[in-house]
N, C-alpha and C positions, 0 to 999 in steps of 0.2 A: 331869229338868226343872230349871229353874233360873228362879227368880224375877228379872226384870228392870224399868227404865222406860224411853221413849223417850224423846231428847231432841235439840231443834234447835238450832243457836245461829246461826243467820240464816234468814230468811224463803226457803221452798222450799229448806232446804239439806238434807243428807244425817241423816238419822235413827242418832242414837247409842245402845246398850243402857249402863246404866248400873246398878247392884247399888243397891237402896231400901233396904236394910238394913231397921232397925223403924220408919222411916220412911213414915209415911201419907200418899205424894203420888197427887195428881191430877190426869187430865190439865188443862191451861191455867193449873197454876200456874208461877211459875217457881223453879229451883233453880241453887245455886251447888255444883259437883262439879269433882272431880280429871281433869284430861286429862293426856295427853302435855305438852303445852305448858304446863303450869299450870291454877291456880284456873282457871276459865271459869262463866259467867254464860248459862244457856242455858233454852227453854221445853219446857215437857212437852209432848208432842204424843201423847203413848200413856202413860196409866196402869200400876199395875201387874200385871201379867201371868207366866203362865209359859211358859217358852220351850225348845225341844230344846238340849242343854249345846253340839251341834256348829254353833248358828246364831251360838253369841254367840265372840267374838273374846276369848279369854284375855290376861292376867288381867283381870278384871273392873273396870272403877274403879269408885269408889262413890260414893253420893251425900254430899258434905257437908251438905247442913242446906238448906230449903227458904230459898227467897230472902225475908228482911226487909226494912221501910220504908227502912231502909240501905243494903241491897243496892241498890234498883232506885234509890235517888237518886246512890249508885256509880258504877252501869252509863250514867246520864243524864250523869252528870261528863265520864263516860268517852267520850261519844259527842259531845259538845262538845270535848273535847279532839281526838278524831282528825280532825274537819271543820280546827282548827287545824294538826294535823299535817301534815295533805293541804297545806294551802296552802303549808307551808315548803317538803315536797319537790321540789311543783312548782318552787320559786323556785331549789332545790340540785340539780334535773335540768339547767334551765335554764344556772344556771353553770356546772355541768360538762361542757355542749353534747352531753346523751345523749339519742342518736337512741331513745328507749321513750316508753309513753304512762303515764301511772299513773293505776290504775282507782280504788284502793279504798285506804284504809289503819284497820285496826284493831288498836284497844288489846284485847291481854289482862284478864281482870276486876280481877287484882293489879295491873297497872300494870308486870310484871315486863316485857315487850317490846312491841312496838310493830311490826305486820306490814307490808310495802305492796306490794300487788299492783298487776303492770304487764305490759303488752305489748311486743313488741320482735320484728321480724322476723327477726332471732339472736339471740346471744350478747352480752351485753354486760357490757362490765367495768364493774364499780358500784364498785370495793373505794373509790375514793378517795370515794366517794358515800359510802358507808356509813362512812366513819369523820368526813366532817360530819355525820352523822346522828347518829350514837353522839354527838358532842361537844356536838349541841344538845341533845337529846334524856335524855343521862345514864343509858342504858338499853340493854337489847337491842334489837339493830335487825336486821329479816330483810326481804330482798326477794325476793319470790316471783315470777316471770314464769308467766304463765297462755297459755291457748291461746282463739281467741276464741271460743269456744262459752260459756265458762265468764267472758269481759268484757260478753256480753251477759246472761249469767244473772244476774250482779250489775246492772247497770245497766237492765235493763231496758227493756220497752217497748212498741210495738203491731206485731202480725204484719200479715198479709195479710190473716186474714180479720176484721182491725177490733178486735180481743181483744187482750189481756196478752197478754204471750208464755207461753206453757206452762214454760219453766224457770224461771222468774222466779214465777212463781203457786205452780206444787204440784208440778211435777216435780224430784223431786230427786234423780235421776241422771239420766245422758245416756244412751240407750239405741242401739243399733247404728241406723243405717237406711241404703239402698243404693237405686242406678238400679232393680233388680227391681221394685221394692214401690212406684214410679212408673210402671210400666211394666204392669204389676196391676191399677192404678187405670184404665188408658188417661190419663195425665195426658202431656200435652206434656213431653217430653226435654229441653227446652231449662234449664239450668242457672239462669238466671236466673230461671224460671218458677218453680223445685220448689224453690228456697233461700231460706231465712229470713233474719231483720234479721244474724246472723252470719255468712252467706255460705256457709255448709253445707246439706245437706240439709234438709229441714223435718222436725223430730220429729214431727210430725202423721203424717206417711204411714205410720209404725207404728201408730199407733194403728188406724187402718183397715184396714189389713193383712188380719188374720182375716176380718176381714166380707165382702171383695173377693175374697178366697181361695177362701171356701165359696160365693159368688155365681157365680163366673167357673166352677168348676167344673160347674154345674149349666146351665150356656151353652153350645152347638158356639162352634167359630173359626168368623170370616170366611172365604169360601173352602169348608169344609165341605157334603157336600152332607145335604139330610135330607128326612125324608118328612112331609108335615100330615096331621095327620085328615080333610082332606076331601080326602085321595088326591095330590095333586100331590106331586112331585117337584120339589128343587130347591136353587138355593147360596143359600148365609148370604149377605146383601148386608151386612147391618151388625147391631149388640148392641147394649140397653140393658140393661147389667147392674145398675142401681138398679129400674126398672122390670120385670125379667127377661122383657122381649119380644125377640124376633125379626124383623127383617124378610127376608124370600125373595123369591130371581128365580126364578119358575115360570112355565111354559110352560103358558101357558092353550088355546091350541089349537095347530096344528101352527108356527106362524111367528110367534102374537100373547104377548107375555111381558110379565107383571108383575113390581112387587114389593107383596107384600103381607105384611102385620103380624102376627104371632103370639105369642099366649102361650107360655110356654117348654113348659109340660105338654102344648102341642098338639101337640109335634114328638117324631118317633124318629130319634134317631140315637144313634152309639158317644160314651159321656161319654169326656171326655179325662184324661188322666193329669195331676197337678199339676205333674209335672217340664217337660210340653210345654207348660206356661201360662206358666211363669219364665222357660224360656232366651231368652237375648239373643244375637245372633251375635256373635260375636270382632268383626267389620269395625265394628258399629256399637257394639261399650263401649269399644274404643280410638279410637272417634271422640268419642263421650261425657266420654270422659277427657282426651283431649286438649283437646276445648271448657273441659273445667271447671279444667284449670291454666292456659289460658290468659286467663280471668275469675278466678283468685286462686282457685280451690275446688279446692285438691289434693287432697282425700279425697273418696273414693265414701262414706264411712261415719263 
C-alpha cells in the first residue's frame, strides 16, 4: 500500500495521485505539486488515503507545499493572463487564415508555457503560428488539437434533459457508449435523437445501462408467446419495462381476442438470454452507421 492525494486541476477533469509526503492535506484545499509539464496549481478532491502500489502510475510526484495567499493570487494572475492570451491567438489564427477553432488556452502555474487547445477537422500546419506565438509570448508555446467530446467538456453547457452536461460537472473520463445500450433502452435509433451538445453518443445511456439490463431480462420479447395466471394463452403485444407490465393478445373465446395488461410475476414463459436482448442485425448497424457519418457522427462509441 502506498499513501497517496487526489488532485484536479480543472473543474470535472481527470483525478491525479500525488505522494503528501509529511504533509497534512485535505480534501478542498489547494496545492502547488510537480507534474510532467511543470509546477502546476491543482484542488484536492480526495484526502489522504492508502492505495494498492499497482493502481498508482510510477514514479510518484509529490507534493510541494500546500497552496499560500500567494499561490492563489498567482493562479488569479494567471487566469487573467490566458483570457489575454486567448484573444491574441485568435487575432494570430486569423492572420495566418487557419482553418481550426481555439477552445481553451492555459498558463502553466510557473509561467514556464502557455497551452492552446483547438479543433480542426485535420491536420494543420501551425509551425508559422507557433513561432508568432513564442515571439509574443517569450515562452513555451504548445498547441494541442482535441476531439470534440473533450471541446464540449471544456466549454460546456446544457443537455437535453435541461441539466449541465455530465462531462463538464463531475464526469471525468469519457466512457465507451454504443447503438446497443439505445437499443436496451427501446430509445429511437435515430442519430440525432440519442447524440448530445457534441454530436456523439449521449454518455447518459451508460449510466442506465445496468438498470435496463436487469429489467429487460425479467420481460418476454414482443412476439413471445406466454401463459397468465388466469389460464389464457397468448403473444406479447407490447413491454413496459419501467413499469414491468405486460400487455397480451389472448383469445377469449373461440374468434373474440383481447389484449389485456399484466404484471410481469403473472406470466410463465422461458426468461431470455442477455445475448438475444443485444444483438442488432448486420442490415440495420450498417444502416445506423451509415445514417450517423452522414450527420457528422462517425463513431458508434
Amino acid at each position: 500500500m502506498i499513501k497517496v492525494i487526489g488532485v484536479r486541476f480543472r473543474t470535472a477533469g481527470k483525478i491525479y495521485f500525488f505522494d503528501p509526503g509529511e504533509l497534512e492535506v485535505r480534501r478542498g484545499q489547494n496545492v502547488i505539486v510537480e507534474t510532467a509539464r511543470g509546477v502546476e496549481y491543482g484542488y484536492v478532491v480526495m484526502g489522504v488515503r492508502e492505495v494498492e502500489e499497482e493502481k498508482v502510475v510510477q514514479p510518484l510526484k509529490a507534493v510541494l507545499r500546500i497552496a499560500t495567499e500567494q499561490d492563489d493570487r498567482t493562479e488569479e494572475k494567471n487566469k487573467e493572463k490566458e483570457k489575454a492570451a486567448h484573444q491574441v491567438c485568435l487575432e494570430k489564427i486569423s492572420k495566418h487564415n487557419l482553418d481550426m477553432k481555439l477552445i481553451d488556452t492555459e498558463y502553466t502555474f510557473d509561467n514556464n508555457k502557455v497551452l492552446f487547445y483547438f479543433t480542426a477537422d485535420g491536420r494543420i500546419d501551425f509551425r508559422e503560428l507557433v513561432k508568432d506565438l513564442a515571439s509574443v509570448f517569450k515562452t513555451r508555446i504548445e498547441l494541442r488539437q482535441i476531439g470534440v467530446r473533450d471541446e464540449t467538456k471544456i466549454l460546456g453547457g446544457v443537455g437535453n434533459c435541461g441539466r449541465e452536461l455530465c462531462c463538464h460537472t463531475y464526469l471525468s473520463e469519457f466512457i465507451p457508449v454504443s447503438i446497443k445500450m439505445a437499443k436496451e433502452q427501446n430509445l429511437s435509433l435515430n442519430p440525432s435523437k440519442i447524440s448530445g451538445t457534441c454530436g456523439r453518443l449521449m454518455c447518459c445511456l451508460k449510466n442506465e445501462e445496468d438498470t435496463y439490463e436487469y429489467l429487460n431480462s425479467r420481460l418476454p420479447s414482443i412476439g413471445d408467446y406466454v401463459t397468465t395466471e388466469d389460464g389464457f394463452k397468448g403473444e406479447v403485444h407490447s413491454v413496459n419495462v419501467l413499469r414491468q407490465t405486460v400487455k397480451v393478445l389472448v383469445t377469449v373465446d373461440r374468434d373474440d381476442r383481447d389484449i389485456r395488461e399484466y404484471k410481469v410475476k403473472q406470466l410463465r414463459f422461458r426468461p431470455k438470454r442477455k445475448k438475444e436482448r443485444l444483438d442488432i442485425k448486420d442490415e440495420e448497424l450498417k444502416e445506423l452507421e451509415a445514417l450517423e457519418k452522414k450527420e457528422g457522427n462517425s463513431k458508434l462509441s
